[in-house]
LOSEFI-564537 format. One line per field, with one value per residue: residue number from 1; residue in three letters; chain; x, y, z of N, C-alpha, C in turn. Coordinates in pm, 1 decimal, always signed. Example, Ala and Ser with C-alpha at 12.3 -4.5 7.8 and 13.67 -1.06 7.14 Angstrom:
2
i c(1;2)
aa c(ALA;SER)
ch c(A;A)
nc1 c(+1319.0;+1285.0)
nc2 c(-569.0;-225.0)
nc3 c(+780.0;+708.0)
cac1 c(+1230.0;+1367.0)
cac2 c(-450.0;-106.0)
cac3 c(+780.0;+714.0)
cc1 c(+1320.0;+1290.0)
cc2 c(-330.0;+3.0)
cc3 c(+780.0;+787.0)
//
This chain:
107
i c(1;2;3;4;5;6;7;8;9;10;11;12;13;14;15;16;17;18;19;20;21;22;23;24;25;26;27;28;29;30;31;32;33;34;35;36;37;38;39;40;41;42;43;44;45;46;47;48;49;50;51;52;53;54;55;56;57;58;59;60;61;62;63;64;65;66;67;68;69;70;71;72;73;74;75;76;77;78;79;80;81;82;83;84;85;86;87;88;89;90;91;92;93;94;95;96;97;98;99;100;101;102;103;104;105;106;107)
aa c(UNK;UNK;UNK;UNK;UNK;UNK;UNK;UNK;UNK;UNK;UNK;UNK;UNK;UNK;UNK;UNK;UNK;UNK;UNK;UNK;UNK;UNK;UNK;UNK;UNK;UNK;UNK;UNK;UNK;UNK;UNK;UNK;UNK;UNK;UNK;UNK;UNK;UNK;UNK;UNK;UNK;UNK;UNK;UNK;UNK;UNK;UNK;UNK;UNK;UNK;UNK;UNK;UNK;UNK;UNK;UNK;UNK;UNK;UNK;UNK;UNK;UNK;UNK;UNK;UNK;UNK;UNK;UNK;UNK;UNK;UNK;UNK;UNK;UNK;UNK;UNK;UNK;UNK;UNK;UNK;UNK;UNK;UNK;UNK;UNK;UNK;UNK;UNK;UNK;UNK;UNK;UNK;UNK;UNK;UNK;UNK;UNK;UNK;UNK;UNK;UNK;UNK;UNK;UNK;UNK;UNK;UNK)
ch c(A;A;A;A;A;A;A;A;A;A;A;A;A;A;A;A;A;A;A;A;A;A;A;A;A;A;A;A;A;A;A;A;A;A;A;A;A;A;A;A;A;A;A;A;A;A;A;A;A;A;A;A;A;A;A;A;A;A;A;A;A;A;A;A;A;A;A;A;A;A;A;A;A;A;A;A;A;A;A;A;A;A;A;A;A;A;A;A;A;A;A;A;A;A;A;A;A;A;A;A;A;A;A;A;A;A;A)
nc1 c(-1140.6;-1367.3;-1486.0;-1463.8;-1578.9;-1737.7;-1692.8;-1562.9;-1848.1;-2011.1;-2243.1;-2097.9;-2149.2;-2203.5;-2147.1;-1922.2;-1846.6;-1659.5;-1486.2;-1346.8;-1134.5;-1034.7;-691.4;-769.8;-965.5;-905.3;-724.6;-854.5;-889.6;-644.6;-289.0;-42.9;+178.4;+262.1;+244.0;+478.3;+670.8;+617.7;+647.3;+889.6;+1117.9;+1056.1;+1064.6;+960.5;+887.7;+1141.6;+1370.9;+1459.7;+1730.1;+1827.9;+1741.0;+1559.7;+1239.8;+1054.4;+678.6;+508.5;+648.0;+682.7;+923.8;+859.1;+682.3;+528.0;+395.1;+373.1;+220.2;-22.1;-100.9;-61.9;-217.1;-363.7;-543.1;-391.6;-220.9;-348.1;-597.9;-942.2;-1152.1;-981.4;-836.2;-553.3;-233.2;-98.7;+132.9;+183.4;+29.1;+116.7;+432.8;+339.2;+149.9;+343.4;+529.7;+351.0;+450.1;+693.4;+855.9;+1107.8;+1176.3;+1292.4;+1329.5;+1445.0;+1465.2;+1529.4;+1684.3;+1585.2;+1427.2;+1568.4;+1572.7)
nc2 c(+596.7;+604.5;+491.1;+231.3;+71.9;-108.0;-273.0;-524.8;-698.9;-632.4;-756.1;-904.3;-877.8;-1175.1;-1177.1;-928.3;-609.3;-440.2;-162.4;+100.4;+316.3;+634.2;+759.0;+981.8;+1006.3;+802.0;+1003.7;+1186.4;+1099.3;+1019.4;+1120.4;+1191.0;+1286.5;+1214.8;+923.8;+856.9;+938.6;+762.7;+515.8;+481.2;+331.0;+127.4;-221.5;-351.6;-340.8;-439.9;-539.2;-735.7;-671.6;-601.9;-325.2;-106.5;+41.0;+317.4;+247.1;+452.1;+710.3;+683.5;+745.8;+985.7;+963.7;+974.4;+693.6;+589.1;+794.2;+737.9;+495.1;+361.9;+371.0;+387.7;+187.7;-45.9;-154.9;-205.1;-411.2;-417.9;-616.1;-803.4;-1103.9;-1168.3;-1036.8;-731.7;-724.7;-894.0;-805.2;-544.4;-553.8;-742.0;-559.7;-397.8;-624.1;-586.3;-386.4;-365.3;-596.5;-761.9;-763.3;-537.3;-263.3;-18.4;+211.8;+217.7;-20.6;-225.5;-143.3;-2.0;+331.9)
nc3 c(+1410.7;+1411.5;+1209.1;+1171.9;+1371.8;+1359.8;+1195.0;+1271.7;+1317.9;+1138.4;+894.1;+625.1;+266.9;+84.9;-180.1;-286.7;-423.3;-640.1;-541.4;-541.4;-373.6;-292.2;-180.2;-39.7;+28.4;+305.3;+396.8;+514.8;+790.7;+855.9;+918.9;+723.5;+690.7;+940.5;+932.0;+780.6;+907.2;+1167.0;+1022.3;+956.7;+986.3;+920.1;+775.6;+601.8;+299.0;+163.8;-127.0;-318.0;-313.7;-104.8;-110.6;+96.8;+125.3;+241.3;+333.2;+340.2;+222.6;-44.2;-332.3;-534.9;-835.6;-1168.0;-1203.6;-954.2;-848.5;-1028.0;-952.9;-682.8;-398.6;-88.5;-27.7;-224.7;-58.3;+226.1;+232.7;+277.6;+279.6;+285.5;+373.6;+398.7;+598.8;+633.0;+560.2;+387.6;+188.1;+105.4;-71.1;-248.8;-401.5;-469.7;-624.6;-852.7;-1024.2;-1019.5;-1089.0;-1086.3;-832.6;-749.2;-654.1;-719.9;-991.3;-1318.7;-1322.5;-1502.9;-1706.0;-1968.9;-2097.2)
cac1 c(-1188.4;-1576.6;-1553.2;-1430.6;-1629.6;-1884.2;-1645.1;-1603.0;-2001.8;-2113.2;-2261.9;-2010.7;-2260.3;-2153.4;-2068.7;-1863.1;-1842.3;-1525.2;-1486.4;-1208.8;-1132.0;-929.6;-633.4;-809.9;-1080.7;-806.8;-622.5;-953.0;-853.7;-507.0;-213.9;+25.3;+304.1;+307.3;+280.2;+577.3;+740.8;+582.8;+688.8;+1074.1;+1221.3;+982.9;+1137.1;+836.9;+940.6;+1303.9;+1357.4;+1619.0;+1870.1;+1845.0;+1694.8;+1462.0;+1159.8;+905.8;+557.7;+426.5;+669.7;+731.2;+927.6;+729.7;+664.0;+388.9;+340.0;+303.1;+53.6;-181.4;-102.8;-85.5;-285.4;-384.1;-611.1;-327.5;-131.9;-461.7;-725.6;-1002.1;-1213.3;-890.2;-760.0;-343.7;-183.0;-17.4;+301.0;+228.1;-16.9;+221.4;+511.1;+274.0;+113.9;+483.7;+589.8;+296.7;+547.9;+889.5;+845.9;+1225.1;+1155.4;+1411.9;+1285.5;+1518.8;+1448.9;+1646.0;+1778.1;+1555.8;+1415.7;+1647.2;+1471.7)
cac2 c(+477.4;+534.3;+471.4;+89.7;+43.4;-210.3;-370.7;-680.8;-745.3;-612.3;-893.7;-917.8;-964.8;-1254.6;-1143.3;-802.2;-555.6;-366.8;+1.0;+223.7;+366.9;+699.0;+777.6;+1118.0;+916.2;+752.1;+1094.0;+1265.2;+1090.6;+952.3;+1206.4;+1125.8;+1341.1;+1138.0;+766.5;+861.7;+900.7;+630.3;+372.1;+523.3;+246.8;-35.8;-293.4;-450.7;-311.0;-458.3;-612.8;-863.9;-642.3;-534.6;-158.8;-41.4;+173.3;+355.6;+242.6;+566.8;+763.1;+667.6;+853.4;+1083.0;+946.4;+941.1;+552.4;+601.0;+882.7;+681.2;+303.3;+330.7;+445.2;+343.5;+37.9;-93.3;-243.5;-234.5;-469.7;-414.5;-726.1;-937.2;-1178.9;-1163.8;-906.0;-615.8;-740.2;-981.8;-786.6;-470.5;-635.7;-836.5;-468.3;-357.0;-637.9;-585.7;-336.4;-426.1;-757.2;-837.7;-766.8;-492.8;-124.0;+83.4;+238.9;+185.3;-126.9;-338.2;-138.6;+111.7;+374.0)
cac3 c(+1476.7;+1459.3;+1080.6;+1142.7;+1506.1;+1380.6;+1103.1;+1311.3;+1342.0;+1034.9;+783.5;+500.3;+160.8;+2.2;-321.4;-298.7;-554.9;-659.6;-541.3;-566.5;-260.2;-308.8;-30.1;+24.9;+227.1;+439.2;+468.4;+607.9;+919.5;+897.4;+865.9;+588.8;+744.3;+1108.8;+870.1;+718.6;+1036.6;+1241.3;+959.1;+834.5;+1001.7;+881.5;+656.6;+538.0;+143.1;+94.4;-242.3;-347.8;-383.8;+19.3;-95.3;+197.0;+127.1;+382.6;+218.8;+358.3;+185.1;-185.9;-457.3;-617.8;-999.1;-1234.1;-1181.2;-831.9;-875.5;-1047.8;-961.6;-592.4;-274.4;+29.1;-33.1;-255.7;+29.0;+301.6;+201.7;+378.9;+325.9;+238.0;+504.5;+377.0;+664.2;+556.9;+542.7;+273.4;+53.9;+67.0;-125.3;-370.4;-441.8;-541.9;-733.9;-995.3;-1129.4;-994.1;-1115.4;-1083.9;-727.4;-732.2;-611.5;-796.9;-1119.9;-1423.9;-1359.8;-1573.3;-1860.5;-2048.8;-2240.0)
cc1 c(-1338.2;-1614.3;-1562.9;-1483.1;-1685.4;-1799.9;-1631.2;-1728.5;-2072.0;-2112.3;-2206.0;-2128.9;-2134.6;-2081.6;-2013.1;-1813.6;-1685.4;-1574.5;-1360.9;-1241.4;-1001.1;-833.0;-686.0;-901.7;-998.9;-758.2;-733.3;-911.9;-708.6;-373.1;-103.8;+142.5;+350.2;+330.2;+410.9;+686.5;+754.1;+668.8;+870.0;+1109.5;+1178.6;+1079.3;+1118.7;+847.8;+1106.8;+1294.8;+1496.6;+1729.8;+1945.7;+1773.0;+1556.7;+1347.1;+1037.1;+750.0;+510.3;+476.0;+788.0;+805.9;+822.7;+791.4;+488.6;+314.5;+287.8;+195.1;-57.0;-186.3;-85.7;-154.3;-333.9;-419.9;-500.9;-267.0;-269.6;-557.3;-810.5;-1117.8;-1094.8;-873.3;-632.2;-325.2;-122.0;+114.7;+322.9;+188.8;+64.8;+322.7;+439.2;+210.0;+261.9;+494.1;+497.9;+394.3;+686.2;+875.7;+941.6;+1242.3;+1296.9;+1328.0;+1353.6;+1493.7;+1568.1;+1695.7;+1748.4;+1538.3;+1500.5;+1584.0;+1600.8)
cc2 c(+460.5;+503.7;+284.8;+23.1;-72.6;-311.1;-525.7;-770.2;-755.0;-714.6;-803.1;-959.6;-1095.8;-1252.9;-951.4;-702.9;-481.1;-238.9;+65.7;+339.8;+538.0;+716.0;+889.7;+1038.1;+849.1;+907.9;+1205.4;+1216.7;+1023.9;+1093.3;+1171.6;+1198.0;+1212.6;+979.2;+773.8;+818.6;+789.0;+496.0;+433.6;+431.1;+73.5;-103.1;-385.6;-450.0;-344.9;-549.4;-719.7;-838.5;-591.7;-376.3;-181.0;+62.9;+188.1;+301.3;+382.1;+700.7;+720.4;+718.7;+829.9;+1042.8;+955.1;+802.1;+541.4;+692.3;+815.5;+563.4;+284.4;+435.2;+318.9;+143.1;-41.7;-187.0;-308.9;-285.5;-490.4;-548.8;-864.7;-1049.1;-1198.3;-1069.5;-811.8;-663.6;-841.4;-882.5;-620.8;-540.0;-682.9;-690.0;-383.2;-443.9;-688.7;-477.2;-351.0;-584.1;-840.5;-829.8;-684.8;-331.1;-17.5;+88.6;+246.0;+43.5;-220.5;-264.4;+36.8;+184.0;+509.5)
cc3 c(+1454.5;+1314.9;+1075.5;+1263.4;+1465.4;+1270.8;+1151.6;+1298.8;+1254.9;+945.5;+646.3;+371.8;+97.3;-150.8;-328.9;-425.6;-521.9;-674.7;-514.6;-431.1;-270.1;-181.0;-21.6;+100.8;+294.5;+524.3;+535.3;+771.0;+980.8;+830.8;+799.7;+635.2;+897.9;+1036.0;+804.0;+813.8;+1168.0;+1157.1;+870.6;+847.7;+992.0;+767.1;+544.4;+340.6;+153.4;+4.6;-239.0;-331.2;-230.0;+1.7;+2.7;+166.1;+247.7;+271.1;+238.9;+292.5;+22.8;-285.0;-523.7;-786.5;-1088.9;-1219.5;-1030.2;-779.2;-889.5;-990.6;-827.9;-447.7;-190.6;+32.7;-154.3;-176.8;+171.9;+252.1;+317.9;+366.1;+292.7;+374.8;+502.6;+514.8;+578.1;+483.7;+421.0;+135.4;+20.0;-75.8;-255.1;-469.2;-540.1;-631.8;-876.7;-1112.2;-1127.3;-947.4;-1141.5;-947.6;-650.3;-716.4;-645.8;-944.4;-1212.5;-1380.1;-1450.6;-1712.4;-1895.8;-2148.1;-2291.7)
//
């Protein structure tokens, strides 16, 4: 809490630069075991097809290694809610808007 105390007040610069936020600075104060559990039964990730995923707990792949963390779905100077920019963060790669692997490209 005392990292985001003044975020309401504080003057926004006008022109914002792009920084890369790793999830190890979220997970200094957020526990990644209890988000898992807090959000199992969220439904905020269902794709077209009805599949359900926890955002907090992803299969483990190499694409999700590098291509998503924290500030992926949390924008912190955005104005979308979660619930939209989640989803839009997914379907830069499940861009048939389907959350299961293999169904689109066959290798």
């Amino acid at each position: 809490m005392k990292a985001h105390e003044d975020y309401g007040t504080a003057k926004v610069p006008v022109k914002l630069k792009k920084t890369e936020v790793s999830s190890e600075v979220c997970l200094d104060c957020h526990n990644a075991g209890a988000l898992k559990t807090e959000t199992e039964s969220t439904t905020i990730l269902t794709d077209s097809k009805g599949t359900v995923v926890n955002p907090h707990d992803l299969p483990v792949n190499d694409d999700h290694a590098r291509n998503v963390t924290c500030s992926s779905c949390h924008k912190m100077h955005g104005s979308d809610p979660v619930i939209e920019t989640a989803p839009k963060a997914c379907l830069t790669c499940h861009h048939e808007d389907v959350y299961e692997c293999g169904t689109c490209h066959r290798v």
